[in-house]
Each structure stands twice: as structure tokens, then as C-alpha cells.
N, CA, C and O of each residue as an XYZ file, in Angstrom:
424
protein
N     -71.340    -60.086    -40.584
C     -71.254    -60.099    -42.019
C     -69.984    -59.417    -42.484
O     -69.320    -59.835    -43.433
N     -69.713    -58.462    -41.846
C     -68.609    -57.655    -41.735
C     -67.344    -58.164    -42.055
O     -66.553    -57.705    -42.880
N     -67.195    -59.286    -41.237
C     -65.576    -60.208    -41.240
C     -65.332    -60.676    -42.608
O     -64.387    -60.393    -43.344
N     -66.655    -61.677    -42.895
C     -66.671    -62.498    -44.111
C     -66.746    -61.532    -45.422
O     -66.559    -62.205    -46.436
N     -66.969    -60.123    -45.706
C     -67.243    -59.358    -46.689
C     -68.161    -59.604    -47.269
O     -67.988    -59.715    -48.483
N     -69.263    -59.768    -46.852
C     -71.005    -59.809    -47.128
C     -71.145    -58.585    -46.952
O     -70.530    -57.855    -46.174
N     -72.181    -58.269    -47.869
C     -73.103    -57.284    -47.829
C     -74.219    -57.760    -47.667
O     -74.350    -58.827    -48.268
N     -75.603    -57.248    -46.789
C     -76.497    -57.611    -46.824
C     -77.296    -58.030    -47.430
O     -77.969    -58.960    -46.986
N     -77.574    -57.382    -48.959
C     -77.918    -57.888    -50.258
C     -77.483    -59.203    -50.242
O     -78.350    -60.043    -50.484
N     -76.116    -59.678    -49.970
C     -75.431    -60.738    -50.818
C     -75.591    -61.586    -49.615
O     -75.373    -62.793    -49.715
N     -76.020    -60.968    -48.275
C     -75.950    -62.406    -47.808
C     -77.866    -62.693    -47.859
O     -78.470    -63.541    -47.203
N     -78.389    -61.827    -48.711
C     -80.313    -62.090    -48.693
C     -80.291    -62.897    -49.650
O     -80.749    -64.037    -49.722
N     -79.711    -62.243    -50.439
C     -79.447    -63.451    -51.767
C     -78.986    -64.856    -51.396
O     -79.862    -65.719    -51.345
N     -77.758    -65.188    -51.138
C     -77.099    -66.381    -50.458
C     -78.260    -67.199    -49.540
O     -78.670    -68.352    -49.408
N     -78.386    -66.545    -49.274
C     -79.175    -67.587    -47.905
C     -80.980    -67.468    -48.123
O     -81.685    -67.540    -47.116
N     -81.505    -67.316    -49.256
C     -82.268    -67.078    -49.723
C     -83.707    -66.044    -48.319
O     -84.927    -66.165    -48.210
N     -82.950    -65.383    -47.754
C     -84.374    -64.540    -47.046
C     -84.203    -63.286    -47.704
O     -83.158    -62.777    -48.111
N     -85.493    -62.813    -47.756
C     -85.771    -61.628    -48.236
C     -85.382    -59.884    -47.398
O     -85.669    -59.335    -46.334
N     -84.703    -59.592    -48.459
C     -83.723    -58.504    -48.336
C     -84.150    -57.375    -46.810
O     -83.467    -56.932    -45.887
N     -85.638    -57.252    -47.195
C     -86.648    -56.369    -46.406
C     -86.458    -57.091    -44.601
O     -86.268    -56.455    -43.564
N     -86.633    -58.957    -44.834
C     -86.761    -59.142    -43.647
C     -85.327    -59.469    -43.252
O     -85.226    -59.624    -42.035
N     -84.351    -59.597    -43.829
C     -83.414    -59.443    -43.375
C     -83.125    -58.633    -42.803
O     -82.666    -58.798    -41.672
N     -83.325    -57.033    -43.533
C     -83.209    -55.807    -42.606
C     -83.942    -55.832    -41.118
O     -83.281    -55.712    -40.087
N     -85.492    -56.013    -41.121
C     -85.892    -56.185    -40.258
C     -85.388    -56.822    -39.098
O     -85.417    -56.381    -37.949
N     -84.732    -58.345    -39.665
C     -83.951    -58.934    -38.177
C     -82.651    -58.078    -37.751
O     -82.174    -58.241    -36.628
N     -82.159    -57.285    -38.542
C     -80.657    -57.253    -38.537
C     -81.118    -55.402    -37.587
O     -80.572    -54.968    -36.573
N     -82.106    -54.813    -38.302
C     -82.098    -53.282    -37.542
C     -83.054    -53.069    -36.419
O     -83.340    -51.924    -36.069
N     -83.676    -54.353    -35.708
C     -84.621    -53.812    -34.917
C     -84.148    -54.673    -33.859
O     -84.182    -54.299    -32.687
N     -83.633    -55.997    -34.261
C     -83.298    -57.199    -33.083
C     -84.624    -57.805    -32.160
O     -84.594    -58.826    -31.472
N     -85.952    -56.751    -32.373
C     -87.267    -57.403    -32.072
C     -88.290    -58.787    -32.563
O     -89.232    -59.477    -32.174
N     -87.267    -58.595    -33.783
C     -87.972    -60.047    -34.587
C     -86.665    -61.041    -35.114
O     -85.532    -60.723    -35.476
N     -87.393    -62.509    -34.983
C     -86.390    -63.448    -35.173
C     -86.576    -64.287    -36.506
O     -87.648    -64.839    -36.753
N     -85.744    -64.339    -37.149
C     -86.056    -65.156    -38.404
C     -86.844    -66.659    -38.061
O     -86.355    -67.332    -37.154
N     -87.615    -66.993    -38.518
C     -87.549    -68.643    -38.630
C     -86.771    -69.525    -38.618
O     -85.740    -69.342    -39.266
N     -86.935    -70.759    -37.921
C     -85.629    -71.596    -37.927
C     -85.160    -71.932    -39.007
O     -83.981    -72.285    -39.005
N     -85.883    -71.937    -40.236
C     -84.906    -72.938    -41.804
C     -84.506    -71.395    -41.683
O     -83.397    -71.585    -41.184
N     -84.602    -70.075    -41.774
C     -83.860    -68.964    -42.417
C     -82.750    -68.797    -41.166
O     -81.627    -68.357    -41.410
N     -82.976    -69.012    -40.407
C     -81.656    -68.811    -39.519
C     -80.620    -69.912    -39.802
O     -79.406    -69.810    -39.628
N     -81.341    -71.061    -40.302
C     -80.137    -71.851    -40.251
C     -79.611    -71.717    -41.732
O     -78.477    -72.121    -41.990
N     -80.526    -71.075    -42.861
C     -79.788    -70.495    -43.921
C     -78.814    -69.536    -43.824
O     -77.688    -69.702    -44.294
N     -79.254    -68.287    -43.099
C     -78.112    -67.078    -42.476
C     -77.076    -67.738    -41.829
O     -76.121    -67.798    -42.603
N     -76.832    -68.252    -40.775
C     -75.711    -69.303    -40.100
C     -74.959    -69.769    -40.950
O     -73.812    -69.376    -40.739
N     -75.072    -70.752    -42.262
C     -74.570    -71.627    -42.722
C     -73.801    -70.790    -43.973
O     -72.852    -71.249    -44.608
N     -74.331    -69.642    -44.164
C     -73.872    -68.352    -45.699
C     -72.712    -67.606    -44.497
O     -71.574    -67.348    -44.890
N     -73.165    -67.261    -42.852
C     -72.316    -66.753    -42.120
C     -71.218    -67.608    -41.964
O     -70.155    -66.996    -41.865
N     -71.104    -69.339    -41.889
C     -70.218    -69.952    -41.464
C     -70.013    -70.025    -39.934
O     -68.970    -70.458    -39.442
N     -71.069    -69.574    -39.201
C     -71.521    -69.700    -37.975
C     -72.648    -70.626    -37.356
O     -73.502    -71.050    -38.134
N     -72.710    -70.930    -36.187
C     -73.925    -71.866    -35.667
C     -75.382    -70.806    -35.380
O     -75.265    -69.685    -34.884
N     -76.360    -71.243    -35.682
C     -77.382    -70.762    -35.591
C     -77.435    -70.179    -33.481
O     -78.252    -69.433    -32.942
N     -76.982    -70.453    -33.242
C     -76.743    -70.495    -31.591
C     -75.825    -69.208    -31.839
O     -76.316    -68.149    -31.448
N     -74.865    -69.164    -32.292
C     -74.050    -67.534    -32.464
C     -75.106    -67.093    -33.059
O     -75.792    -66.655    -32.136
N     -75.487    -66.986    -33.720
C     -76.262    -66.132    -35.009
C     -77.877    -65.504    -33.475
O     -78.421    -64.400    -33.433
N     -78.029    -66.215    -32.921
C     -78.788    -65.565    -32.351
C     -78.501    -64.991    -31.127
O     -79.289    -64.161    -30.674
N     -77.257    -65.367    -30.365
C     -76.913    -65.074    -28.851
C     -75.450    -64.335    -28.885
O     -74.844    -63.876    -27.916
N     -75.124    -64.342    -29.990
C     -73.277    -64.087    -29.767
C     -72.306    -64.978    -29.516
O     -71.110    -64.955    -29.807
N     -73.015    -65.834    -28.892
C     -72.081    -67.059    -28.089
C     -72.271    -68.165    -28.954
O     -73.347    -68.578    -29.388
N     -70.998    -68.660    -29.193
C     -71.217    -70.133    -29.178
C     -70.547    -71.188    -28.382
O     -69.372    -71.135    -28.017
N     -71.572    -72.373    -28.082
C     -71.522    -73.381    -27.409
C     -70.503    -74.483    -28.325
O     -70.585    -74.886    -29.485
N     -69.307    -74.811    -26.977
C     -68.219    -75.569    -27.929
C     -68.673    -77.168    -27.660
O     -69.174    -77.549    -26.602
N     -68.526    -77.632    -28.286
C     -69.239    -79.454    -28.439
C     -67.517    -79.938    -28.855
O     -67.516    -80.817    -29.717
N     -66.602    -79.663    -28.554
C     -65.451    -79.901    -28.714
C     -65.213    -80.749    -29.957
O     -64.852    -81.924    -29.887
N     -65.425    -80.117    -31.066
C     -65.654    -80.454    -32.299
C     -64.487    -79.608    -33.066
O     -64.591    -78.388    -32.944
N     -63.806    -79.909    -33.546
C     -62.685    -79.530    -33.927
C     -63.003    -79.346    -35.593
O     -62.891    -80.447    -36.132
N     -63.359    -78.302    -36.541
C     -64.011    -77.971    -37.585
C     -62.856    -77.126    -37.789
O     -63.162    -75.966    -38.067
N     -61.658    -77.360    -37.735
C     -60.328    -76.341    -38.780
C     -59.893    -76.988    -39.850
O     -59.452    -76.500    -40.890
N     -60.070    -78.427    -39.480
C     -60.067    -79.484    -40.931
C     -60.592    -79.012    -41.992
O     -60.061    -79.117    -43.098
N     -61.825    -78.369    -41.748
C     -63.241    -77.986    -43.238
C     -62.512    -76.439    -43.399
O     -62.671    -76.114    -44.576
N     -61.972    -75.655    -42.860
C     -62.066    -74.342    -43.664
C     -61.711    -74.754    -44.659
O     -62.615    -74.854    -45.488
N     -60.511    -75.135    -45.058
C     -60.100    -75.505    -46.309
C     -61.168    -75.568    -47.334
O     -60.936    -75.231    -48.495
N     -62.365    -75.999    -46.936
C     -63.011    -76.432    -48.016
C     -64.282    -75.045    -47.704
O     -65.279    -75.298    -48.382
N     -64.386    -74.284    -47.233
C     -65.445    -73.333    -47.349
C     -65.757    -72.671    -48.679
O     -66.873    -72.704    -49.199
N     -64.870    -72.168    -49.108
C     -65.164    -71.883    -50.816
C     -65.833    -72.887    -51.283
O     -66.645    -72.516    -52.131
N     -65.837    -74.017    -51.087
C     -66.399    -75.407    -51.965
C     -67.751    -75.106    -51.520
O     -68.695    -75.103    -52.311
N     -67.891    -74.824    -50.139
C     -69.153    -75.225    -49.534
C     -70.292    -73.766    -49.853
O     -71.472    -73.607    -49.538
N     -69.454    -72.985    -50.503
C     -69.908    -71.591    -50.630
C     -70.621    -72.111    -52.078
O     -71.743    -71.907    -52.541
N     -69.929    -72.567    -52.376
C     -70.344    -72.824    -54.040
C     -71.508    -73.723    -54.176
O     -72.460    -73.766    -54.954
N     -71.174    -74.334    -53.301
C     -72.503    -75.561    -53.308
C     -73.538    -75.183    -52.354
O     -74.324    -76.106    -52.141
N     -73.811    -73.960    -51.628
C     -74.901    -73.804    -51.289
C     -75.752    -72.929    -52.218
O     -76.860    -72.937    -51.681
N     -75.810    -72.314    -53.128
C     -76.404    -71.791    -54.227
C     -76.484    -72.461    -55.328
O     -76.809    -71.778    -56.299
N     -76.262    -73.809    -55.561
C     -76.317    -74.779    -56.198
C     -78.384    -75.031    -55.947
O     -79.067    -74.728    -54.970
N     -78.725    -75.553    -57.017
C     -80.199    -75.807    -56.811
C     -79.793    -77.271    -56.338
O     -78.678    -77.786    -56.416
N     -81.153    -77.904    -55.747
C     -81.330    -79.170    -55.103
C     -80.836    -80.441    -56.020
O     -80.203    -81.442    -55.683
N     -81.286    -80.095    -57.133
C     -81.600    -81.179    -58.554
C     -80.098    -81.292    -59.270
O     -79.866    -81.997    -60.252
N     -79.308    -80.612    -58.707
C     -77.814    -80.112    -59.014
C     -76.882    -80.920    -58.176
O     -75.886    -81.497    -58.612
N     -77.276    -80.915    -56.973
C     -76.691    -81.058    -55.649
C     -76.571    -82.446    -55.813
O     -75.450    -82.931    -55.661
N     -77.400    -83.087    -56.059
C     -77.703    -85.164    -55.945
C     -76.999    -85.977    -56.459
O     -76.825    -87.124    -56.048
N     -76.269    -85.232    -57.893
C     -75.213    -85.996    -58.678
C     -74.270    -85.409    -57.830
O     -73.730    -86.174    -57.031
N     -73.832    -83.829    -57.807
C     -72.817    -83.859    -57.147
C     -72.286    -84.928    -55.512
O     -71.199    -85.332    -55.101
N     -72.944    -84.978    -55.278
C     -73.686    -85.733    -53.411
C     -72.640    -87.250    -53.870
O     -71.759    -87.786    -53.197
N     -73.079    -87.564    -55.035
C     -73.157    -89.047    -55.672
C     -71.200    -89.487    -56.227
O     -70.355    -90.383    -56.230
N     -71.413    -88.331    -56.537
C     -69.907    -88.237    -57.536
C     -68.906    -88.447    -56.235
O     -68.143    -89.393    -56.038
N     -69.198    -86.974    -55.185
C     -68.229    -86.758    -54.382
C     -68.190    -88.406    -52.968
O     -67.152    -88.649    -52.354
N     -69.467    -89.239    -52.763
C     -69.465    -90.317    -52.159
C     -68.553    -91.294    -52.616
O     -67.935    -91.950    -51.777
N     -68.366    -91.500    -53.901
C     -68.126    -92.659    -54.607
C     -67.130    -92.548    -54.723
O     -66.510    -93.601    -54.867
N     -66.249    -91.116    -54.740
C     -65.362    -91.053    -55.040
C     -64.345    -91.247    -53.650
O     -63.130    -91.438    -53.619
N     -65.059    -91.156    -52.832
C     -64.748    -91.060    -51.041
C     -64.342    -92.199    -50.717
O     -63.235    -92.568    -50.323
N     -66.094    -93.226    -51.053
C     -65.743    -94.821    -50.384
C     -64.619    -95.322    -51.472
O     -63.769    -95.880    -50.779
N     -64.315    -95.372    -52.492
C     -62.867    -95.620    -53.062
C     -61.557    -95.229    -52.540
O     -60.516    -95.883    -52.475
N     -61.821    -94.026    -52.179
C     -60.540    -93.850    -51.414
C     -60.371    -94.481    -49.661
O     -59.472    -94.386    -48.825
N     -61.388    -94.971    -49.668
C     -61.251    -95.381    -48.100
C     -61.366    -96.592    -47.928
O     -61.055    -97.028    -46.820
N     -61.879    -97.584    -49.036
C     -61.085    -98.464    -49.639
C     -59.845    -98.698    -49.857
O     -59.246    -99.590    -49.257
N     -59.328    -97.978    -50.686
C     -57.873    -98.132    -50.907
C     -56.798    -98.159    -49.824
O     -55.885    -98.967    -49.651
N     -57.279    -96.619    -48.857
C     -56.566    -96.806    -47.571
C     -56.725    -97.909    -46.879
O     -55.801    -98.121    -46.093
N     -57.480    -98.608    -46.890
C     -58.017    -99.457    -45.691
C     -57.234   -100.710    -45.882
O     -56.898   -101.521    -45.019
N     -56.995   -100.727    -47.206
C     -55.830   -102.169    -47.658
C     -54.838   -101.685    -48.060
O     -54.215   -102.312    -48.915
N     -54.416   -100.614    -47.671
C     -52.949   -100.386    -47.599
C     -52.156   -100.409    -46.228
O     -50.941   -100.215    -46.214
């Protein structure tokens, strides 16, 4: 949490688990979040749920330096409610297959 400048609060908030069991996973290491809250913590960390629980992560030779660029975006849109998210989803598609259109006949 440290790197990214989270505070624990802010990443209980963010990733919606509760502050208490956050502590719990984070000061005892005896208990493990659930899989949707780990993969909430992971995704507010910008890490794979596989780091988030082992240290390590497993490389799938996936080359993800393309997206930092866009992490602020993705920061923003994960505290976005669901009912929020669908137009955005809609806007940002449409606006995609047009452009890949356009490339495609150029």
C-alpha cells in the first residue's frame, strides 16, 4: 500500500472491505480475505490477486505498460457505482469500434 500512497482506510474504502477486516488480514496474516475482496484489494493495489497473497507474481508474458497510462482512469472508474459504469462501458465501446473502423480503411 505503501508504494501507491494508500492508507488503509483509503484502500477499505476503495475496494469496498471493511476497515476492521482489512486490519485483520493485513496484522495477523492468519486469515484470508474472500476471493471477490481479494480481487477488490488487488485491483485498488494494481496488483494480481496471486501477488496480493504470495508476494510473487506469475508472468503470463503479458505486457500491461500500455495501461499505466490509463490507471488514474481506472482508479476513477472503480468507485464509480454499477448503474454509472454501463453508459460509461457504452460511450467508451462505440467510441472504440469507430476508431477501429476508421483505421481499418485507412
Amino acid at each position: 500500500m505503501e508504494y501507491i500512497g494508500l492508507t488503509r482506510n483509503e484502500l477499505a474504502v476503495r475496494s469496498g472491505v471493511k476497515k476492521r477486516a482489512l486490519d485483520a488480514y493485513l496484522e495477523t496474516q492468519q486469515s484470508m480475505p474472500p476471493a471477490d475482496k481479494a480481487v477488490q484489494m488487488a485491483a485498488v493495489l494494481g496488483v494480481s490477486v496471486e501477488y496480493l497473497v504470495t508476494g510473487k507474481e506469475f508472468k503470463r508474458g503479458t505486457d500491461i505498460s500500455q495501461y499505466i497510462q490509463f490507471k488514474d482512469i481506472l482508479d476513477d472508474l472503480a468507485v464509480l457505482p454499477t448503474r454509472v459504469l454501463g453508459p460509461i462501458k457504452a460511450v467508451i465501446k462505440s467510441f472504440a469500434e469507430s476508431e477501429r473502423k476508421k483505421r481499418a480503411s485507412d
